[in-house]
N, C-alpha and C positions, 0 to 999 in steps of 0.2 A: 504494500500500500504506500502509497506518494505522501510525503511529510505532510503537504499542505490537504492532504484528502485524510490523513490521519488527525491535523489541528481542527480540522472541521467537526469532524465526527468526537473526536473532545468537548469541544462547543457547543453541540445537540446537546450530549447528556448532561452536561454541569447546567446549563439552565434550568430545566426541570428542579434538580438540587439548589440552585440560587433562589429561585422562585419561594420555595417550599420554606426556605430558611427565611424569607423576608416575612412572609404571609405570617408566621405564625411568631415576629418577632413582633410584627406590627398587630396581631391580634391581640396578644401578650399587653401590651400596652396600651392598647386602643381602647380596649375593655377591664383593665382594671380599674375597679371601683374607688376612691377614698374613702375614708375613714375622719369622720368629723368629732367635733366635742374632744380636745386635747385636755386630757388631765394636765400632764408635766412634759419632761425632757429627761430623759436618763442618758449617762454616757457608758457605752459599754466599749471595751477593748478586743478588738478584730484582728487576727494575723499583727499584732505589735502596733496598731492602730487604735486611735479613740474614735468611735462613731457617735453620733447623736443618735438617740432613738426614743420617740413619743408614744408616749402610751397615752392612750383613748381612753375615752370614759364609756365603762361598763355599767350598763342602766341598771340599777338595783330592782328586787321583785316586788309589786306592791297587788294586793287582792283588793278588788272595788264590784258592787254587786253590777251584775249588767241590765238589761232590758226584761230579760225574762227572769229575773229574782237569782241565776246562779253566780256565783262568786269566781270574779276569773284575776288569773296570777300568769305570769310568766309560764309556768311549770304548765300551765294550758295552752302554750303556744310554743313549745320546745321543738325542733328541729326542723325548723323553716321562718319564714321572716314573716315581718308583718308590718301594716301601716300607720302611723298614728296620726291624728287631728286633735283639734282641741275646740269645743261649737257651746252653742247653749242654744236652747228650745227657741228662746223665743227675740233671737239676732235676725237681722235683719239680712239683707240681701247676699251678703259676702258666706253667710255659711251655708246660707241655700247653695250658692255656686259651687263652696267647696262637697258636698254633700252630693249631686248632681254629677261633680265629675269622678266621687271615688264608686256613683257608680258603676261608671264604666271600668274602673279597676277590679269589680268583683265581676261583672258578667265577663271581662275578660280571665281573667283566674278563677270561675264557678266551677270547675274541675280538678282544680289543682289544692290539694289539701295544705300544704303547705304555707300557702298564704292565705292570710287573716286581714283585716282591717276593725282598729280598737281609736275610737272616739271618745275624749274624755271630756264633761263637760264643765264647764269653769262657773256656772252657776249652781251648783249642788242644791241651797235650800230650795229653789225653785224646782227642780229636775229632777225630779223620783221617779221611783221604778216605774211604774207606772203611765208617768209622763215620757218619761224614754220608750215605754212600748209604745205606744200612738206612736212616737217621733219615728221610731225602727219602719213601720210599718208603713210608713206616707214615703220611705227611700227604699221599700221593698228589701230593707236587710234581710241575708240569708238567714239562719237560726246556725249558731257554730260557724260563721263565716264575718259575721260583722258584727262589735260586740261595740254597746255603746254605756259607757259607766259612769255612776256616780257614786258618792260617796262620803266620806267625810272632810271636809272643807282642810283640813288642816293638814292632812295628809292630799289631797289633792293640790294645795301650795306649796308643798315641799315635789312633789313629783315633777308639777311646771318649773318652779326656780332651781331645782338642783339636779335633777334628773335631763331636764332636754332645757335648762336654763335660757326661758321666758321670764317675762319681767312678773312681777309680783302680785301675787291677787289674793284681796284685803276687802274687810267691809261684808257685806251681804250680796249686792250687785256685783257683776263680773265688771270689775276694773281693770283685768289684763288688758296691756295692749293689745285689739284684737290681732294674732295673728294669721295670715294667710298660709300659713309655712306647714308643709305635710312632711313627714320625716319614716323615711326607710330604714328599720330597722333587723339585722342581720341576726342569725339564729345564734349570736354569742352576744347578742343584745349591745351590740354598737349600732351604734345611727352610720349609713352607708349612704346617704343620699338625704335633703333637704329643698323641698319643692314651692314651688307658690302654685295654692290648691284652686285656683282662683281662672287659670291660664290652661288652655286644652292643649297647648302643646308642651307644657312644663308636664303635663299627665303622660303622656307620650314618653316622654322622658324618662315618667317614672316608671313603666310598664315594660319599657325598654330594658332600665338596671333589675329593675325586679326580674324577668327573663334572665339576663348574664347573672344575677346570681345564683338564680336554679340550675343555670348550665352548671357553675364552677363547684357545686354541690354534687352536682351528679356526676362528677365526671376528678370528684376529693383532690380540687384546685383551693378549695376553702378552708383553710386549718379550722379548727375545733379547737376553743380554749376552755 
């Protein structure tokens, strides 16, 4: 075979191999998720080097009763992820919207067990079980698929300000800032993702990472801590 029929036929098959190495260099990256809510900075020593390394905040477990009277906890949404908002019954236009667009996050994930959607509501005295069932019910919530909680005011202020730290909510009426912000949370209870619930393409968005993280689950790309 002739040198220059020989560098050729080299050239066919390393593309293939170049191709395959870029694709999954750039998948690699293109779809890795961040990680929000920094605790601190650790430095830890690598091959005789000092690294920076941040540790995340790991959402603590809190049990708040839901819509239909059962008591739900972390430990009821273990090995897969889930959604959270923050609404009150009787908010005006912006939790309609947000309410509106996470339904299209259940009827797109109504198959998929894995994912949840957990709505906490920032007016408690007003918003009992009861008033939560009506509310479930006018957004078609599934039963086991979209849980909507209330509970004890004092613990529901500690979960806003220290857990997904939101500004402060004080008083009898919901004083938090209202926020628009939907938050992705990954089966080792770190927030993955931080949305405005408000925007159809910020939903998109979400349904997209929600997806990449089921893949990186299924396929033990996802450490477990």
């Amino acid at each position: 075979m002739r040198p220059k029929q020989t560098l050729f036929l080299g050239l066919i098959l390393l593309v293939p191999v170049l191709a395959f190495l870029f694709l999954k260099s750039f998948g690699t990256n293109r779809f890795a998720l961040p990680t929000y809510l920094p605790d601190s900075v650790d430095s830890t020593q690598v091959d005789g080097k000092w690294q920076r390394d941040t540790v995340f905040h790991q959402l603590q477990d809190y049990s708040f009763p839901s819509q239909t009277g059962r008591i739900i906890g972390q430990k009821d949404l273990k090995d897969g992820l889930y959604v959270t908002s923050f609404f009150y019954t009787t908010c005006p236009q912006d939790c309609a919207q947000r309410n509106s667009q996470l339904t299209r996050v259940q009827e797109k994930f109504r198959l998929e067990p894995r994912v949840r959607l957990v709505s906490y509501t920032v007016n408690p005295a007003q918003d009992s079980v009861s008033v939560l069932e009506r509310y479930a019910e006018r957004y078609g919530a599934i039963a086991g698929k979209w849980f909507f909680l209330t509970g004890d005011k004092n613990q529901l202020n500690r979960l806003l300000t220290e857990e997904y730290r939101l500004p402060a909510l004080t008083g009898v009426a919901p004083t938090i800032q209202h926020s628009q912000q939907l938050f992705l949370v990954d089966r080792n209870h770190r927030v993955r993702g931080i949305y405005d619930g408000t925007k159809a393409r910020e939903i998109d968005r979400l349904i997209t990472e929600i997806t990449v993280l089921l893949y990186t689950y299924d396929h033990n790309n996802e450490p477990r801590t």
